[in-house]
C-alpha positions, 0 to 999 in steps of 0.5 A: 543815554541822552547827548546832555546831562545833569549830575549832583556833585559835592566836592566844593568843601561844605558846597553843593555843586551841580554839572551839566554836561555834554557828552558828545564834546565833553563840555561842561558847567559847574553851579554852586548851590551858594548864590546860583555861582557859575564856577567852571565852564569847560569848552571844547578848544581844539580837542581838549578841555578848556575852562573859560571862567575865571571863578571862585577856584577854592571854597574860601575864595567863595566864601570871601567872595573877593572880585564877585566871580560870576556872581549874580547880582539880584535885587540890583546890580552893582552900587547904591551909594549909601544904600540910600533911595526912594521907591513910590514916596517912600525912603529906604537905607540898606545896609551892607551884606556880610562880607561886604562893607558897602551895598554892593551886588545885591543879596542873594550871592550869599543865598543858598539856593535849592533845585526847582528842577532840571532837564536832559535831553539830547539838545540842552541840559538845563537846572533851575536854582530858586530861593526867596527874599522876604520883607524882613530879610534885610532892612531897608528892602522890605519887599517879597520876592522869588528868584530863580536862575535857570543854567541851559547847556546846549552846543557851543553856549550856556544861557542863563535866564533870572526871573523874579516873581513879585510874592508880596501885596507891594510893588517891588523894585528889583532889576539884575546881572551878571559879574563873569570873568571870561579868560582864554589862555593863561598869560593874560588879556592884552592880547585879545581882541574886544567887540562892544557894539554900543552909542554911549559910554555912561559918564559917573562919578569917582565911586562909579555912580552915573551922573544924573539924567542925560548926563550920564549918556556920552556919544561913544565917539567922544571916547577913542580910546574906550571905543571897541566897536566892530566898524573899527579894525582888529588892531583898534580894538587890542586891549594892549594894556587899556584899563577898562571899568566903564559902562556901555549903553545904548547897545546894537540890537538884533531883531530879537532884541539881542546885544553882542560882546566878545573877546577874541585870542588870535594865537589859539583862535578862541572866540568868547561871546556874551549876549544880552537881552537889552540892558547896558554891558559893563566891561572890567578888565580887573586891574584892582583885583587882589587876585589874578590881575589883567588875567581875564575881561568881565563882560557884565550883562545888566538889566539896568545902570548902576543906582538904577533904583534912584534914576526916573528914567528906570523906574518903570524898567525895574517895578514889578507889581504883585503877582507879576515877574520880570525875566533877564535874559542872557549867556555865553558862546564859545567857539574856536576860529582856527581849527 
């Protein structure tokens, strides 16, 4: 028998749901068919099991979607104020997606996604989720587009890769992310430890929209008390109450382009890291959630800002022309520090 492996589960009330699992550890990820949804991620801490995303935990919460729990976010992230905005000469409105009330998120959390394929090996396990949006689908985006999700378990983390493949005769905006809540104990966040590597702290407006142009970008040291970055000690950097909903660009990059952020639980020495290829991190610490408050940090993975589909200084990023795709790199890493 392969070390990691792929199994169809239908227990989520009417919602298809598939496990990748490693069985040397006994980790595991569970997927909803509903909007490609990561619902569980079982890690290995200290020998028992221990689920590090605070998802949709019934049917109704994902049905009604409250919080986005690890949504992934497509064809853009996060706001469009009035879903109003221009794309090569054109104006567009897009009108809200049930059960939201304003644009918000995308459309394809509340697609149900079909299985391309999946993989076991003795190194990962991984399934590909697709599903398309075509021209008619929702008014003001008339663009045809295939989505896929790829989930990889291999030891210690979990990477995701959305692309989308542009399938009309049009250009097509299109850029996308990542809404995961990452817990690790049951009490609560303020005593964790937060690494955000990055220059700026995006400037927005009081409905989260960033302000235009160069404005938007504020030098992380004009901000001390969002300042999370590793060059600070650990006790700089306790969450201890501090309210996060911001967003961080400009980010510290490796020589593979990865960007770096994490939570740390000194008490049971659970490391949580979320890595990125480019883009901005927005870091939410869920005080306006209706549900489980200040239980869990987002670290939200980005290709772009929010109303990134009417910035000039993204346009180039978030065209695809036909025929062409453009792929969003990003995952999670799990690790216990005291053994």
């Amino acid at each position: 028998m392969k070390r990691f492996l792929f199994a169809e589960k239908k227990t989520f009330g009417t919602f298809t749901t598939f496990e990748l699992k490693d069985t040397a550890s006994g980790a595991s990820a569970e997927v909803a068919l509903k909007g490609a949804t990561l619902l569980k991620y079982y890690i290995n801490l200290n020998n028992e099991l221990f689920n590090i995303i605070d998802g949709f935990k019934t049917p109704e919460e994902l049905i009604k979607a409250k919080g986005a729990r690890s949504y992934i976010m497509t064809p853009f992230a996060n706001r469009i104020p009035d879903g109003k905005y221009s794309f090569e000469g054109k104006s567009y409105v897009i009108e809200p997606v049930p059960p939201r009330t304003e644009v918000i998120h995308g459309f394809t959390a509340s697609h149900i996604f079909g299985l391309e394929e999946y993989a076991e090996t003795d190194e990962f396990a991984s399934i590909t989720l697709v599903t398309d949006i075509t021209p008619d689908q929702y008014k003001g985006y008339p663009f045809s587009l295939k989505v896929s999700v790829k989930f990889t378990l291999s030891e210690e983390k979990l990477d995701i890769a959305v692309t989308s493949v542009n399938t009309g005769e049009n250009s097509a905006p299109f850029f996308c992310g990542w809404h995961p809540y990452f817990r690790t104990n049951e009490d609560g966040i303020e005593n964790l430890i937060l690494t955000i590597d990055a220059e700026s702290v995006i400037s927005m407006d009081e409905k989260f929209i960033p302000l235009k142009g160069s404005a938007a970008f504020s030098p992380i040291e004009n901000h001390k008390r969002d300042d999370y970055r590793s060059v600070l000690t650990e006790k700089e950097r306790i969450i201890n109450n501090r309210k996060l909903d911001l967003c961080y660009a400009n980010l510290n990059l490796d020589k593979k382009g990865f960007a770096y952020s994490s939570i740390y639980d000194p008490d049971n020495g659970l490391k949580i890291t979320m890595y990125q290829k480019g883009g901005v991190t927005l870091a939410f610490s869920g005080d306006s959630l209706i549900a489980r408050k200040r239980k869990a940090v987002a670290l939200e993975p980005m290709m772009a800002l929010t109303n990134a589909f009417n910035r000039e200084d993204f346009k180039k990023l978030i065209t695809i022309q036909p025929g062409a795709s453009i792929s969003f790199n990003f995952g999670v890493k799990a690790e216990c520090l005291k053994k």
